[in-house]
N, C-alpha and C positions, 0 to 999 in steps of 0.2 A: 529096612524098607520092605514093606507086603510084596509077595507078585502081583496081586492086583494096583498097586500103585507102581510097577514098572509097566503093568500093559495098558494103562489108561490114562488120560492126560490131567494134570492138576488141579485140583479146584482150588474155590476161596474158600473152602470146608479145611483142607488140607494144610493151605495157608495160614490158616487162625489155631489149628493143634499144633503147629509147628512155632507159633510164635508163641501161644500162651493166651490167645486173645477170641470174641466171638468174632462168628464168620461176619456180623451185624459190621463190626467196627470195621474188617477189610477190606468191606462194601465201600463203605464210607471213603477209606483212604482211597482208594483205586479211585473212587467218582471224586473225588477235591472237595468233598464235603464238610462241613468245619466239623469241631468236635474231635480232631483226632490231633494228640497233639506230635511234635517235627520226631520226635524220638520214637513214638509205635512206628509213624510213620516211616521213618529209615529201617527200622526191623522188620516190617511189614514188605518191603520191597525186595531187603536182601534174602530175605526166606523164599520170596516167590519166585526170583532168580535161581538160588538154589536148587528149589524145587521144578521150576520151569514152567511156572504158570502165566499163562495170557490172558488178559481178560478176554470175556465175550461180550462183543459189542453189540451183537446182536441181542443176546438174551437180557444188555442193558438195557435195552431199548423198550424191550418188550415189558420188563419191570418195570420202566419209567412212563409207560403208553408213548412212547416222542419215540419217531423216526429220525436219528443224526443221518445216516449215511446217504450221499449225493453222489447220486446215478449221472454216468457220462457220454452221452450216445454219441460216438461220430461218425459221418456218412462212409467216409472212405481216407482209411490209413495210409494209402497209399501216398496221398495228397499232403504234401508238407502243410499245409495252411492247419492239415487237423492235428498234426504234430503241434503247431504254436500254438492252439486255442486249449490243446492239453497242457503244454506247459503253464501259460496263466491260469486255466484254472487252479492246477498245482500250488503257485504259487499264494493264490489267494484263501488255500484253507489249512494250511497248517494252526494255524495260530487258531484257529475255532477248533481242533482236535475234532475232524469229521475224517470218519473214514471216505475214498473216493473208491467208485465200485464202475467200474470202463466194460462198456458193451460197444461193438462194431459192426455196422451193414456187412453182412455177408451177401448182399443180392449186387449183383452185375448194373444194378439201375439204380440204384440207393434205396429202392421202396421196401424196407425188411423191418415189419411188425414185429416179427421175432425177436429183433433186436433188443425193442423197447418194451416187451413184454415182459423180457428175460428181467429186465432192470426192476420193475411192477412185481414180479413175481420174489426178489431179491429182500422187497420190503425198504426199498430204498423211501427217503423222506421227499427227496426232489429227485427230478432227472434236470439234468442242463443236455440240450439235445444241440447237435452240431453236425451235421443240418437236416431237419426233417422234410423229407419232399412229400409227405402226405397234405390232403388239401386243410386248408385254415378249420374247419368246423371237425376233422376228425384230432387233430391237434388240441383244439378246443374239448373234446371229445375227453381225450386222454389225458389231461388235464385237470377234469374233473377226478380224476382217480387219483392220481397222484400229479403235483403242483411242476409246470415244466418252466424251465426259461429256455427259450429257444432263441438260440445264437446264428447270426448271419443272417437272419430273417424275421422281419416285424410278423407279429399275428395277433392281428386285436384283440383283445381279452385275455390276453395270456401273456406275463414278465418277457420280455424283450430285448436283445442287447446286438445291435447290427450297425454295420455302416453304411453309411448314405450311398446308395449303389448310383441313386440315379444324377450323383456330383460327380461320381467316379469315373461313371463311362462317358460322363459328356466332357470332362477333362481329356480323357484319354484321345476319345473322336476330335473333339476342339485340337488338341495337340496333334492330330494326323492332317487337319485340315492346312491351320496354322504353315505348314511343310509345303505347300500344294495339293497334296492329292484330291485325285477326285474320285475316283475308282477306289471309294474302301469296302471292304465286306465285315460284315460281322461274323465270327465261328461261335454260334450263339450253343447255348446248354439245353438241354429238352425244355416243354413246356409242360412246369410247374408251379401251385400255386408258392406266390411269393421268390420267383426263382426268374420272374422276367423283367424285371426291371432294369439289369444293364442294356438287353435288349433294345426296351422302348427310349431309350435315352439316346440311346446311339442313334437310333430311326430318327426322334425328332433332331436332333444336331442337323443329321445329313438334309433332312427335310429345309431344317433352318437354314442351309448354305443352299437352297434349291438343287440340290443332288436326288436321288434315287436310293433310298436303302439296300442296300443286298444281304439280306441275314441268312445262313445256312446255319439249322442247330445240327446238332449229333444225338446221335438215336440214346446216348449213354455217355454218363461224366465218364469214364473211362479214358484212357491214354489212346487206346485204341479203336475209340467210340470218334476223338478230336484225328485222330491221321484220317481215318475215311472220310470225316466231311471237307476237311484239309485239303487232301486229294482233290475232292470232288471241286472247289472252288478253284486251287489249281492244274484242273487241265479241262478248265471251261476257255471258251473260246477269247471271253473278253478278262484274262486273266484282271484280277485286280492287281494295282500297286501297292497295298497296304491292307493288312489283316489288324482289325481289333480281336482279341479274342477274347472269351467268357471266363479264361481265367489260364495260369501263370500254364497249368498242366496241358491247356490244348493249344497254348501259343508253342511251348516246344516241341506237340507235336506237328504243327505249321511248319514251325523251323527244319525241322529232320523232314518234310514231304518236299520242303522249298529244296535241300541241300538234292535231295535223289535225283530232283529235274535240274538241277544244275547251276539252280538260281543264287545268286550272292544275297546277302545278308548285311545291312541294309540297300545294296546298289539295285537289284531289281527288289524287290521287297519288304517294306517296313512293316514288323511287327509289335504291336503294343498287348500285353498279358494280362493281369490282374490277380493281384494277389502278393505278390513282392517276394516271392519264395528265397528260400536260400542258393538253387540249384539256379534260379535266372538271374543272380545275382553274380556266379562267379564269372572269373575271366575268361574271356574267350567267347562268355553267350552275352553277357550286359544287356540283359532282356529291358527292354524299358516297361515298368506296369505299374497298376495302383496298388498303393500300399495300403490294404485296407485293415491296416494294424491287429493283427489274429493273435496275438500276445495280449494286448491287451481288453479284444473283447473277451479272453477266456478268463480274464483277471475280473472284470466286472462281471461278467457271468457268476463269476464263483462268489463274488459278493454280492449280488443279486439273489444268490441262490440262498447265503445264510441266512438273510434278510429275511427273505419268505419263512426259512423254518422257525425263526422266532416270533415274528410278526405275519401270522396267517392272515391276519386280514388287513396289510399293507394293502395301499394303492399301486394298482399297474404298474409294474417299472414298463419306461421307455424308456431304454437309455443307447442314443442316436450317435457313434462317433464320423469323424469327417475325415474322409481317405483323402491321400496325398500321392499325386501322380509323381514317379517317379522318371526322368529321362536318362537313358542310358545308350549303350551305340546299336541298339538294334532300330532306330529309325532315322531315319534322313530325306531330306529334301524329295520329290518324285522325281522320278528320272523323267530326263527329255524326250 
């Protein structure tokens, strides 16, 4: 072996001297092209193993003009919900042999262009974005460049794959009313487009039972962003008796502001979350929230997404799944 072929990485040049064959027919094997028959092709593989060659899937891409690789934005990794919507994605493209190419908001508020630029500049075919807080027309926007399905949030004219938010929160509030309460708040999420709809569902419920809304958003999805407005409804004077919250991450931080003032769990305070995470599921917190299946819209996602790269001029996906309130012991009856 050359020094130049220990300090440089493999080709399919290399590949085809070492078997006997043209670089033309390596091509071929590597892409599953007919024409090559099971026998080059098992010498063709065991040689590149040898040698240590990888294809580039990039630079197949580029020979074939067709972008495979699907871009995966999520808002915040901190958030188990974007652990699940990875997982189904995950699970929905092996079998198309696409590579996945994972970008993350690095901004404190979710709004990080960067993010999704990095994916655009990457030469990705799609991005699946989970969850973009930019407004519907700059989405739309970006879209035109490169084809998006945006996850957890509808945005017309652009592949869509979310759950019914405004069946989920009026379950949730239905189920705090159902209890008694009267006194509920919402720990609502900033206002973004496509990001308010548990909000207004909760508002019209409480409207429907002739109650008064109380929605406190937080400046930021953050853990941190949910204890400050946690707080702030908690040491208001007409404390409420039950918290919906805008999802699984700020009802436990409700939980831990309710535990600091000394409050029980459910006896002074029922909380309802959203999201169905893994961490409010275990024992001991039995968060009650909506299950708004984050496994499987990242599995539809992910077939949604292959769809578009074979079929660029499909019709719109909307594909609408229907969350399921879960009951667990963090809510109970109101206290007398």
């Amino acid at each position: 072996m050359g020094l130049d072929r220990q300090l440089r990485p493999a080709t399919q040049s290399d590949v085809a001297r070492e078997v006997g064959v043209s670089r033309t027919l390596v091509s071929f094997a590597f892409r599953g092209a007919p024409g090559v028959s099971d026998e080059t092709k098992q010498a063709i593989f065991e040689a590149a193993k040898r040698l240590g060659y990888r294809p580039n899937a990039a630079a197949a891409d580029l020979a074939r003009k067709h972008r495979s690789a699907v871009g995966l934005y999520l808002m915040d990794i901190h958030n188990e919900v974007y652990a699940d919507i990875l997982s189904g994605v995950r699970m929905s493209l092996p079998q198309a042999h696409n590579r996945l190419i994972l970008s993350v908001s690095q901004s404190i508020d979710g709004v990080d262009a960067g993010a999704v630029d990095s994916l655009i500049e990457a030469r990705v075919g799609i991005i699946i974005a989970a969850t973009l807080l930019e407004p519907d027309e700059r989405v739309r926007e970006l879209a035109r460049i490169v084809p998006i399905v945006s996850v957890a949030r509808p945005v017309p004219g652009v592949d869509s794959v979310y759950s019914d938010d405004d069946a989920g929160a009026r379950a949730a509030t239905e189920h705090l009313l159902s209890l008694g309460h009267t006194r509920i708040a919402h720990l609502a999420g900033p206002d973004y487009d496509g990001h308010t709809v548990r909000r207004r569902s909760y508002e019209k419920a409480m409207r429907g039972a002739g109650l008064a809304p109380r929605t406190v958003p937080a400046h930021d999805f953050t853990q941190d962003g949910g204890m400050r407005a946690a707080s702030e409804i908690l040491d208001s004077a007409d404390r409420p008796t039950a918290i919906f919250a805008h999802n699984d991450q700020f009802a436990l931080a409700a939980r831990e502001a309710a535990y600091a003032r000394g409050l029980a769990i459910p006896g002074d305070l029922s909380l309802v979350g959203y999201d169905n995470s893994r961490t409010g599921r275990l024992h001991g917190i039995e968060l009650t929230s909506v299950d708004l299946h984050a496994m499987e819209l990242g599995s539809v996602a992910g077939a949604v997404a292959i769809d578009r790269l074979n079929h660029a001029q499909a019709p719109i996906a909307d594909e609408r799944l229907i969350p399921e309130l879960v009951v667990r012991n963090s809510t109970a009856p109101a206290p007398m």
